[in-house]
C-alpha positions as CSV (number, residue, x, y, z in Angstrom):
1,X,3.2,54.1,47.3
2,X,6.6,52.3,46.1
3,X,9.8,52.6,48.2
4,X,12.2,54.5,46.4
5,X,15.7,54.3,46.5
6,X,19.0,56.3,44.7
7,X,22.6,55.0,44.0
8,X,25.3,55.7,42.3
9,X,26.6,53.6,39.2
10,X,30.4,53.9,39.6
11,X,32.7,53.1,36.9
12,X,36.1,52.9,36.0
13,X,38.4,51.7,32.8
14,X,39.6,48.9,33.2
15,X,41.9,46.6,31.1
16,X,41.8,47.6,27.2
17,X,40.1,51.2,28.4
18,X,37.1,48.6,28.8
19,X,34.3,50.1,31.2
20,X,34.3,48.4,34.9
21,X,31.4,48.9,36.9
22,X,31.5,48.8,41.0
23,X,28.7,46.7,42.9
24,X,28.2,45.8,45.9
25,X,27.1,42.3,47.9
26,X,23.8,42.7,50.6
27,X,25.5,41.6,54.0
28,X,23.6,39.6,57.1
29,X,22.3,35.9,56.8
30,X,20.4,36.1,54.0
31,X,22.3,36.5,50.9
32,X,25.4,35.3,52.9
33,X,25.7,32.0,50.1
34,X,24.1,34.2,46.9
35,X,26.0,35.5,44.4
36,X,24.4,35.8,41.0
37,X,21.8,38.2,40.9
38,X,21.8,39.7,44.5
39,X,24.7,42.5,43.5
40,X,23.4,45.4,43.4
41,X,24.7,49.6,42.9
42,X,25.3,51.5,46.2
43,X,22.1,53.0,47.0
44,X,19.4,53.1,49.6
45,X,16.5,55.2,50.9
46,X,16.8,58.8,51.0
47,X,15.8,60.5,54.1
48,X,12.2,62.7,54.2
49,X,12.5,65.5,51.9
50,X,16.0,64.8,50.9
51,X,17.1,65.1,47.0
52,X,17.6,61.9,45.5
53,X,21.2,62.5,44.3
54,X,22.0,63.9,47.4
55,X,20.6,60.2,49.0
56,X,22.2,58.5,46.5
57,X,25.6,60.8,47.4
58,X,24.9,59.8,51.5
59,X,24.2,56.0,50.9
60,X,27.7,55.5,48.9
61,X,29.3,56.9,51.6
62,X,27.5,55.2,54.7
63,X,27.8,51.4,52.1
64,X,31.3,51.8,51.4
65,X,33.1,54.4,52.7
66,X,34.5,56.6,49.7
67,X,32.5,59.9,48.5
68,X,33.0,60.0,44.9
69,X,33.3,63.4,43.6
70,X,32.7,63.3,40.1
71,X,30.0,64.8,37.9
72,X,26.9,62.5,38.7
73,X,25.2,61.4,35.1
74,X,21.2,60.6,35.1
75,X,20.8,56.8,34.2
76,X,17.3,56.9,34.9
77,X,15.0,55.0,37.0
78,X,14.0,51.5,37.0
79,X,11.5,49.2,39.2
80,X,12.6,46.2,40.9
81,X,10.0,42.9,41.5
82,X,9.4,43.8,45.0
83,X,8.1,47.3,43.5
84,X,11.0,49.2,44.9
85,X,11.9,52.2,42.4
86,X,15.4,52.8,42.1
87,X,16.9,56.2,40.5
88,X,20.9,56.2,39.8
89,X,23.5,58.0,38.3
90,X,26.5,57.1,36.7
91,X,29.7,58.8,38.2
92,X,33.6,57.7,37.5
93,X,35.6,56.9,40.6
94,X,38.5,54.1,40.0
95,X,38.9,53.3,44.1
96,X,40.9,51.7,46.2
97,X,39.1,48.0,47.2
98,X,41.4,48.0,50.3
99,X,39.9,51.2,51.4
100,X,36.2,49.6,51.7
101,X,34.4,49.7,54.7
102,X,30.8,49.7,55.7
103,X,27.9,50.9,58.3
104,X,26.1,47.9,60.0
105,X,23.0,47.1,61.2
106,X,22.0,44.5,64.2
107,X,19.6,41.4,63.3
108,X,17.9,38.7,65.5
109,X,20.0,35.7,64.3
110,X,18.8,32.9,64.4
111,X,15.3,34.1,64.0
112,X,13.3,33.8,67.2
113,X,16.5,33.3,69.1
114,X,16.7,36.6,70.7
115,X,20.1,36.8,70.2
116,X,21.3,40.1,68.4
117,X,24.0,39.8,66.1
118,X,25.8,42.6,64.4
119,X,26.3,42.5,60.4
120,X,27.8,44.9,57.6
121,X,25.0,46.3,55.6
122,X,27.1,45.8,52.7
123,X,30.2,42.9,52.6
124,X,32.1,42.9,49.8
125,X,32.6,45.3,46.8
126,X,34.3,44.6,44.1
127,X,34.6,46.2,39.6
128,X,33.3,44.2,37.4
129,X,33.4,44.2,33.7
130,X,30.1,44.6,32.2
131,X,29.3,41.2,30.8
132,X,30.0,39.6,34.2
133,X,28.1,42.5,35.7
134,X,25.2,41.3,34.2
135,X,25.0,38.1,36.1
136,X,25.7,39.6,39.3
137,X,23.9,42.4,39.4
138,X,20.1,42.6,40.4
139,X,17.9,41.8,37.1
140,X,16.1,45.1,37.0
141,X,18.8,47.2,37.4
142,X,21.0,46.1,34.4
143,X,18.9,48.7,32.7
144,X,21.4,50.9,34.3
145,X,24.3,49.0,32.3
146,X,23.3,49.3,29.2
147,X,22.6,53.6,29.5
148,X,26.4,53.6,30.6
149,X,27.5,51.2,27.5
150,X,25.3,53.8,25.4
151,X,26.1,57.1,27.0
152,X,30.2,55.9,27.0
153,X,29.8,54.7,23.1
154,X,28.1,58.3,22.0
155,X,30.7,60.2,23.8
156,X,29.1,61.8,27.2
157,X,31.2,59.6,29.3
């Protein structure tokens, strides 16, 4: 059975009334020097039993440290390579960068050093417009891009 996962697409207007879209960068080692294509929507695992919004809700909170309060908007589901099904939402929240903090999780670093080393699940967030959001953002879920473009352009956002 895939791993599922639910996030929040957050969104703001930005210059022009033009949509911005918040994502976030993986933090440890491994995506330490990666940029394009490893941004990805807050989201994460939801717990057993636990409503996927309400996961999605939960993981914003423990990956950035706001708790958006807006009306959550079903962009639908998509599947990543590694088989991973991700469900989001869109919700509007125009925060405060400064205000960003995340949980953290401890890795062996250097592998097979046995040295444990502390690192922010998530390190950086930052809007982007959506063109440059496509570059950044995880291939599969760019899928959740364009059902904000279309729900904003036929009015529901």
């Amino acid at each position: 059975m895939p791993k599922i996962s639910a996030g929040l697409l957050l969104f703001r207007r930005g210059p022009g009334g033009h949509p911005q879209v918040l994502l976030v960068h993986p933090g440890g080692p491994y995506f330490r020097q990666k940029d394009e294509g490893v941004w990805t929507i807050p989201k994460g695992e939801p717990d057993p039993g636990e409503d996927l919004l309400t996961a999605a809700r939960r993981e914003v909170l423990e990956e950035t440290g706001w708790q958006p309060t807006g009306e959550c908007v079903p962009l639908g589901q998509v599947r990543q390579r590694s088989g991973k099904e991700v469900h989001a939402w869109a919700v509007p929240a125009d925060l405060d960068l400064r205000e960003f903090r995340s949980n953290r999780f401890v890795l062996e670093w250097p592998p097979h050093s046995g040295r444990q080393v502390e690192f922010p699940e998530v390190d950086r967030a930052a809007y982007f417009d959506l063109p440059e959001a496509r570059s950044k953002l995880n291939g599969a879920q760019v899928h959740f891009l364009d059902e904000l473009a279309r729900l904003i352009d036929s009015g529901v956002l």
